[in-house]
DRENMI-397974 format. One record per atom (N, C-alpha, C): residue number from 0; x, y, z. Coordinates in nm, 3 decimals, m for minus. Layout:
// residues N
{pos=NUM; px=X; py=Y; pz=Z} $
...
END
This chain:
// residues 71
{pos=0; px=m8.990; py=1.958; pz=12.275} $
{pos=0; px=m8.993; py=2.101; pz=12.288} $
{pos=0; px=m8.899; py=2.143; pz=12.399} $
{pos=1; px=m8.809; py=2.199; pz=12.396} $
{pos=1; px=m8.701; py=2.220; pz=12.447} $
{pos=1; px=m8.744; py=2.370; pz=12.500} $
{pos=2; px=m8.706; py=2.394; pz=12.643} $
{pos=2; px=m8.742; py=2.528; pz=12.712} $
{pos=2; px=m8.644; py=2.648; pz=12.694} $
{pos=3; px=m8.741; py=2.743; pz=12.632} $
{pos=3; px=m8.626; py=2.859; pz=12.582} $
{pos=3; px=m8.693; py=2.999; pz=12.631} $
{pos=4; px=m8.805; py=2.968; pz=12.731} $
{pos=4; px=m8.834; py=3.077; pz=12.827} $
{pos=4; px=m8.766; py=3.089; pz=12.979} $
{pos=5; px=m8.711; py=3.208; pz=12.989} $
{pos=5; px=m8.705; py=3.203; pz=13.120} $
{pos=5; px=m8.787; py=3.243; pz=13.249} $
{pos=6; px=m8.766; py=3.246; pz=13.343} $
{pos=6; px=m8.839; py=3.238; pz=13.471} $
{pos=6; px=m8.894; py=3.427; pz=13.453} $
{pos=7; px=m8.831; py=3.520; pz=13.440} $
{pos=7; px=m8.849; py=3.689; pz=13.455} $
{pos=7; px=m8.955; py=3.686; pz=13.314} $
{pos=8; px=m8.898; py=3.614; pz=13.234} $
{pos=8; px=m8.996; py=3.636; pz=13.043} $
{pos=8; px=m9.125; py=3.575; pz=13.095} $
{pos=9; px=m9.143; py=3.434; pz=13.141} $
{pos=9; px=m9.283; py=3.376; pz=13.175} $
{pos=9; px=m9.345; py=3.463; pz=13.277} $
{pos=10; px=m9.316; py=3.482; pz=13.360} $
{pos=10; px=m9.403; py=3.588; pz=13.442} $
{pos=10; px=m9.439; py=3.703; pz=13.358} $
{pos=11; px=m9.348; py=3.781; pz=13.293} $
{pos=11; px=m9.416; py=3.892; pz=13.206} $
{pos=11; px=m9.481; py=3.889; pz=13.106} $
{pos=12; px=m9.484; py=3.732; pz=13.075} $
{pos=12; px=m9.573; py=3.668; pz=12.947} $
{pos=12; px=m9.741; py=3.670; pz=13.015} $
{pos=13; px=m9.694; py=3.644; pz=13.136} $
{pos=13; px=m9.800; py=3.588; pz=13.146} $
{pos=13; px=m9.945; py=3.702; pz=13.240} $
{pos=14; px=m9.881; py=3.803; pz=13.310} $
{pos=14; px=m9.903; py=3.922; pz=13.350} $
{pos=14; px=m9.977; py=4.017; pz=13.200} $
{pos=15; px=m9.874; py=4.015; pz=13.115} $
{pos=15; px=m9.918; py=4.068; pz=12.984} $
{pos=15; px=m10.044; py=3.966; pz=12.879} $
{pos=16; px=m10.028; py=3.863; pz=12.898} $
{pos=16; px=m10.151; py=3.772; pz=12.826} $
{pos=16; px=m10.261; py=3.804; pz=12.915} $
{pos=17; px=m10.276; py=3.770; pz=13.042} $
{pos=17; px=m10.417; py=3.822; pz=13.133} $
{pos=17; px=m10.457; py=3.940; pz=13.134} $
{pos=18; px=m10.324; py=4.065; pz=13.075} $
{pos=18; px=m10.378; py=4.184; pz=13.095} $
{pos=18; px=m10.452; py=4.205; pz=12.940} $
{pos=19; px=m10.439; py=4.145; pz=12.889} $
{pos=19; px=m10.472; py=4.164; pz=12.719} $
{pos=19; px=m10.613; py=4.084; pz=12.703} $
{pos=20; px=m10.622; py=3.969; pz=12.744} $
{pos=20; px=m10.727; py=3.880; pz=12.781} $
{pos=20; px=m10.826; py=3.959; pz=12.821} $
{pos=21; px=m10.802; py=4.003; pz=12.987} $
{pos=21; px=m10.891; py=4.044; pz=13.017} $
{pos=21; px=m10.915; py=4.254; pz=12.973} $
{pos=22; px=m10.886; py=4.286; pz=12.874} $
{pos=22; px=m10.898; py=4.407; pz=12.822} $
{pos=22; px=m10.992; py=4.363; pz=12.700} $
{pos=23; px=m10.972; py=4.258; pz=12.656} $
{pos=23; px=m11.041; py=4.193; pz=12.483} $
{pos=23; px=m11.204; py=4.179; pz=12.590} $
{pos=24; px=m11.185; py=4.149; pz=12.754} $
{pos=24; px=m11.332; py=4.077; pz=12.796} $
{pos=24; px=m11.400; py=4.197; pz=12.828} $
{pos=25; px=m11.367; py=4.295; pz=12.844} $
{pos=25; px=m11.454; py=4.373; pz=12.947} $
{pos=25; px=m11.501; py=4.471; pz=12.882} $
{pos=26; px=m11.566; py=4.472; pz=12.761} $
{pos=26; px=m11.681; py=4.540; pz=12.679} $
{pos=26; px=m11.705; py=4.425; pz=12.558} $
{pos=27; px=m11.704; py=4.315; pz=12.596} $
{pos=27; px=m11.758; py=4.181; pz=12.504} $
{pos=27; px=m11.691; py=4.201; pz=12.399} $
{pos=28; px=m11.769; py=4.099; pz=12.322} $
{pos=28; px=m11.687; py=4.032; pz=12.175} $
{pos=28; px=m11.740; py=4.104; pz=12.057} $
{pos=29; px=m11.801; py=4.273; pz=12.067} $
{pos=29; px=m11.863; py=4.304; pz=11.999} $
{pos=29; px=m11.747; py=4.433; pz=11.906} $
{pos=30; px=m11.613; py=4.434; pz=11.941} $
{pos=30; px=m11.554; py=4.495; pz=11.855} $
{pos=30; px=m11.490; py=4.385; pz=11.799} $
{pos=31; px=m11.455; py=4.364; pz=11.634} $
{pos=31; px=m11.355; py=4.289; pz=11.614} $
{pos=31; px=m11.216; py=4.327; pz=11.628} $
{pos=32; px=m11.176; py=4.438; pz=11.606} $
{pos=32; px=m11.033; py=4.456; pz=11.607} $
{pos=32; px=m10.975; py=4.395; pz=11.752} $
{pos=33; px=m11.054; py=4.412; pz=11.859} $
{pos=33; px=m11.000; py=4.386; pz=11.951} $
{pos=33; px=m10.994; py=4.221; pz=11.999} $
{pos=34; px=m11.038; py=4.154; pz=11.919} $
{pos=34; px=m10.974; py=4.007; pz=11.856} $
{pos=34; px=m10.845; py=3.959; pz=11.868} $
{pos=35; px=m10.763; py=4.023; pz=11.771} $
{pos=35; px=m10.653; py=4.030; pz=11.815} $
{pos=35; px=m10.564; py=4.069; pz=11.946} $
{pos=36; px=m10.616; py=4.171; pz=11.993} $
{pos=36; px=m10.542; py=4.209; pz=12.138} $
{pos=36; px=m10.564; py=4.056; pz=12.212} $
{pos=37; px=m10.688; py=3.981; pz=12.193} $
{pos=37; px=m10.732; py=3.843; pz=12.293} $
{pos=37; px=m10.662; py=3.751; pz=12.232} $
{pos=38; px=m10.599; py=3.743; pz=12.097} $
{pos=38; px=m10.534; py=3.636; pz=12.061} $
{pos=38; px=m10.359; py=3.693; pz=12.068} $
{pos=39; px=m10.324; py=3.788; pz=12.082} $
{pos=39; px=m10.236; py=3.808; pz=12.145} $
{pos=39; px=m10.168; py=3.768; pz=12.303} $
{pos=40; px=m10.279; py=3.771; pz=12.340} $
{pos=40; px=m10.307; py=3.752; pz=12.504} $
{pos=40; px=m10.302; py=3.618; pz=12.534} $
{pos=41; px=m10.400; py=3.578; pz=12.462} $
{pos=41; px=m10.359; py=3.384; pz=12.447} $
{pos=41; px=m10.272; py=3.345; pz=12.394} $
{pos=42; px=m10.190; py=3.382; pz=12.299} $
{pos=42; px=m10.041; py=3.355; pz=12.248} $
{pos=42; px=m9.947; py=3.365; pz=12.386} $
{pos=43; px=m9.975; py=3.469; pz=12.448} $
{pos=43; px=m9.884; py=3.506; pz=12.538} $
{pos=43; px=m9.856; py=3.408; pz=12.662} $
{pos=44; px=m10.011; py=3.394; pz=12.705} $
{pos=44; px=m10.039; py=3.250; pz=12.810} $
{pos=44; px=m10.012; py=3.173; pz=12.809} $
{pos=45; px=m9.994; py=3.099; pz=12.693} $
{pos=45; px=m10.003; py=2.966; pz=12.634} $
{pos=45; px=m9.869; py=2.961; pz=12.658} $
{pos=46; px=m9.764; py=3.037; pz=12.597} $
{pos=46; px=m9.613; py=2.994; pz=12.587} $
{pos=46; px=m9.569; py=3.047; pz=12.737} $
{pos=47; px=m9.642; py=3.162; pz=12.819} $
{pos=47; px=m9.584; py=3.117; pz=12.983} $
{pos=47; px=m9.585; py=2.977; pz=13.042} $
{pos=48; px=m9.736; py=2.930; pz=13.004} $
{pos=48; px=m9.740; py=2.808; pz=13.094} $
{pos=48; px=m9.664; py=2.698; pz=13.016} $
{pos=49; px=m9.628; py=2.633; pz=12.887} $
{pos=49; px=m9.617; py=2.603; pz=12.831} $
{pos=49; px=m9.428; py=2.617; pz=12.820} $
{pos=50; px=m9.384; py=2.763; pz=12.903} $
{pos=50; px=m9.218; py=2.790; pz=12.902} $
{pos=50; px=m9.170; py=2.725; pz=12.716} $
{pos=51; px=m9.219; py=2.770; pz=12.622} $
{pos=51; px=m9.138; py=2.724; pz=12.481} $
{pos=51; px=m9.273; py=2.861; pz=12.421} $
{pos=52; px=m9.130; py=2.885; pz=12.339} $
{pos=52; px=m9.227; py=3.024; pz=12.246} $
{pos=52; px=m9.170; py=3.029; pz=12.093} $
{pos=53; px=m9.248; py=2.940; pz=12.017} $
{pos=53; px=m9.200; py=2.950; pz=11.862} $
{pos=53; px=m9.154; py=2.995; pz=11.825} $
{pos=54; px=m9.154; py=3.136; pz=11.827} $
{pos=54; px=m9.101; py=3.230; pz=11.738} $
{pos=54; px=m8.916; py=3.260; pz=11.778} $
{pos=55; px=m8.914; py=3.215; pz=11.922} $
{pos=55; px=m8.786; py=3.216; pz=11.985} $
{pos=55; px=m8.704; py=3.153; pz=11.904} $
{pos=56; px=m8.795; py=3.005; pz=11.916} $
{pos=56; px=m8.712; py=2.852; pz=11.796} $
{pos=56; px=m8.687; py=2.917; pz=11.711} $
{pos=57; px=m8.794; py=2.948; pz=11.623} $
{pos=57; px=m8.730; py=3.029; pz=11.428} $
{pos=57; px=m8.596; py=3.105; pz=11.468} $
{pos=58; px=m8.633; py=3.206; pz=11.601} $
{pos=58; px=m8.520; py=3.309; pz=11.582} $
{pos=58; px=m8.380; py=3.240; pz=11.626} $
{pos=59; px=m8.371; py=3.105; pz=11.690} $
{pos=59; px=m8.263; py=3.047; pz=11.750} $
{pos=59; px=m8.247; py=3.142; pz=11.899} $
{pos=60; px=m8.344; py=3.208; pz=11.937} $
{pos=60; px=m8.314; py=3.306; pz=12.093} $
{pos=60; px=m8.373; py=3.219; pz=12.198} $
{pos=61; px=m8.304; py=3.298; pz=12.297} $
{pos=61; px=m8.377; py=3.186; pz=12.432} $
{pos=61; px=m8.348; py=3.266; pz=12.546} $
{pos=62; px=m8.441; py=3.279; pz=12.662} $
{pos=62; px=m8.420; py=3.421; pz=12.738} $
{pos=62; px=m8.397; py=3.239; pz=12.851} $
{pos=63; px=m8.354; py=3.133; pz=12.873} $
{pos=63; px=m8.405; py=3.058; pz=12.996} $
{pos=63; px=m8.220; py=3.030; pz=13.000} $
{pos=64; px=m8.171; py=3.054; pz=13.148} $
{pos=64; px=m8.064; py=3.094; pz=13.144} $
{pos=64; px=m8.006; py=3.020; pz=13.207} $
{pos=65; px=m8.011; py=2.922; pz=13.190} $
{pos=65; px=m7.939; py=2.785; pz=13.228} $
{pos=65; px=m7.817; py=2.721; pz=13.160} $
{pos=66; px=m7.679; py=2.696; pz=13.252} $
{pos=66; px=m7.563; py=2.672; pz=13.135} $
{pos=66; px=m7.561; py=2.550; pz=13.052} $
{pos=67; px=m7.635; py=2.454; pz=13.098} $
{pos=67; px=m7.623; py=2.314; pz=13.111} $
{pos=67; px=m7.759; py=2.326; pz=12.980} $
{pos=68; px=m7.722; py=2.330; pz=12.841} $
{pos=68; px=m7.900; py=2.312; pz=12.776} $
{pos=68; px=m7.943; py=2.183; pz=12.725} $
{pos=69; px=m7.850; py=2.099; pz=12.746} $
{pos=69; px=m7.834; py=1.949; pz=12.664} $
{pos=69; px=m7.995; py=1.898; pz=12.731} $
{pos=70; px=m8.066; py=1.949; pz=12.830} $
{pos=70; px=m8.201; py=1.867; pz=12.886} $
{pos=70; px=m8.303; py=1.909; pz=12.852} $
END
């Protein structure tokens, strides 16, 4: 898995997954729609800490701005 997040995208990944997370927590698990906003939120986390975001791969994009990508 080759890193195609950068340092400014993971922080805002990850600011935006806790803020979504914790918006899905704070009137419980008793709406469903708001399911999604928490699996949004964990999508989001996962590929901060994680620096690789699938959908980047499909698209061939990469916000990690390093000249050297051969590593």
């Amino acid at each position: 898995m080759p890193r195609n997040i950068g340092i400014i995208d993971q922080a805002v990944r990850a600011m935006v997954g806790l803020a979504a997370i914790a918006y899905f927590l704070r009137d419980g698990f008793h709406v469903p729609a708001l399911g999604l906003i928490g699996l949004f939120g964990a999508y989001l986390l996962a590929t901060a800490i994680f620096v690789h975001c699938p959908l980047y791969g499909v698209l061939g994009l990469s916000t990690y701005g390093r000249l050297d990508k051969s590593v």
